[in-house]
C-alpha positions as CSV (number, residue, x, y, z in Angstrom):
1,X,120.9,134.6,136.7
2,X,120.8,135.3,133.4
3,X,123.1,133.2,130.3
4,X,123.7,135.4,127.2
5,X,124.4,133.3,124.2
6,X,128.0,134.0,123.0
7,X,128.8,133.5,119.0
8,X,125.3,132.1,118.7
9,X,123.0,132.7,116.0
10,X,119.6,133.9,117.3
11,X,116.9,131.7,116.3
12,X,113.5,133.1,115.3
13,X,110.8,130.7,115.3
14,X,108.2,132.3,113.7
15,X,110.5,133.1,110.5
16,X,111.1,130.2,108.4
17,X,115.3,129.6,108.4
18,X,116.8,129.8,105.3
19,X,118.9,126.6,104.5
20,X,121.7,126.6,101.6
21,X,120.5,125.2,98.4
22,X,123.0,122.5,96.8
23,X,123.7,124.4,93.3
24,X,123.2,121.6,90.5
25,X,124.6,121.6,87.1
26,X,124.0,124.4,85.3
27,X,124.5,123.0,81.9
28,X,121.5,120.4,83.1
29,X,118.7,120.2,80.9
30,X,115.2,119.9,82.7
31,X,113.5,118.1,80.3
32,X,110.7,115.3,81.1
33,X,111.3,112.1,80.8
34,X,109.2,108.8,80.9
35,X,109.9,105.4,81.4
36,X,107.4,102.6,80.7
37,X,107.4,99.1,82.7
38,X,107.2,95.9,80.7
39,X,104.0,95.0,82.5
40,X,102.6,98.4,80.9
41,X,104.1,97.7,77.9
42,X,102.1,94.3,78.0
43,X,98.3,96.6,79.0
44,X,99.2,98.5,75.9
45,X,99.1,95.9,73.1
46,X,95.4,95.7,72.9
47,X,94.6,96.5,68.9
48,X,94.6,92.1,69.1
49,X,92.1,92.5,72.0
50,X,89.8,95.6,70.3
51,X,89.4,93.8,66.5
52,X,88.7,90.1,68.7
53,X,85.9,92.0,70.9
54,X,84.7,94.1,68.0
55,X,84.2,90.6,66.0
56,X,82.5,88.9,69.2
57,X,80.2,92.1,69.7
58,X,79.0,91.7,65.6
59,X,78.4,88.6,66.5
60,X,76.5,88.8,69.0
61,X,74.0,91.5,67.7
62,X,73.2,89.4,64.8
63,X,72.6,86.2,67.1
64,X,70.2,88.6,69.0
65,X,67.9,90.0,65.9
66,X,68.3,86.7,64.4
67,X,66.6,85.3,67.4
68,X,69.1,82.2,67.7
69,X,70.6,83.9,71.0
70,X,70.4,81.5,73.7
71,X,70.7,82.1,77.1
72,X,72.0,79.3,79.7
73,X,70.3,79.7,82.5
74,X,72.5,77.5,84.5
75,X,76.0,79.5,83.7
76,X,74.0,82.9,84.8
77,X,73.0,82.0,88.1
78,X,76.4,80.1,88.9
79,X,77.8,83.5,88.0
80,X,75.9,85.5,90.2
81,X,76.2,83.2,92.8
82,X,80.0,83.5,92.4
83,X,79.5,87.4,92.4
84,X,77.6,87.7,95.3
85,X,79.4,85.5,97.8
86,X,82.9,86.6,97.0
């Protein structure tokens, strides 16, 4: 017995179905927009951070050819103890 589909639309499967679009605004601009997070805000205050590094760095390069660099022995291998177990 065979059923022929009455008012039916037939379905193609290997033809993608074309579905109806919702129409937006057409006076709608596209443009980009960005919005920035406090917390990101907070990462991007870092001129403080760069000149307090830059002075450290200075520092440190004249301790070194100065030869009054010291190095604690102690702190480094606590910190690579730290490193490696965690």
């Amino acid at each position: 017995m065979k059923i022929n589909p009455i008012n039916l639309k037939a379905i193609n499967s290997y033809k993608p179905q074309l579905r109806p679009v919702k129409q937006t605004e057409q006076g709608a601009s596209f443009a980009d927009k960005i919005e920035i997070s406090s917390a990101a805000k907070e990462m991007q205050v870092t001129a403080d951070y760069n000149t307090e590094r830059a002075v450290r760095v200075q520092q440190l390069k004249a301790d070194i050819q100065s030869g009054e660099y010291k190095v604690n022995a102690r702190q480094v291998a606590e910190d690579m103890l730290k490193y490696y177990r965690f």
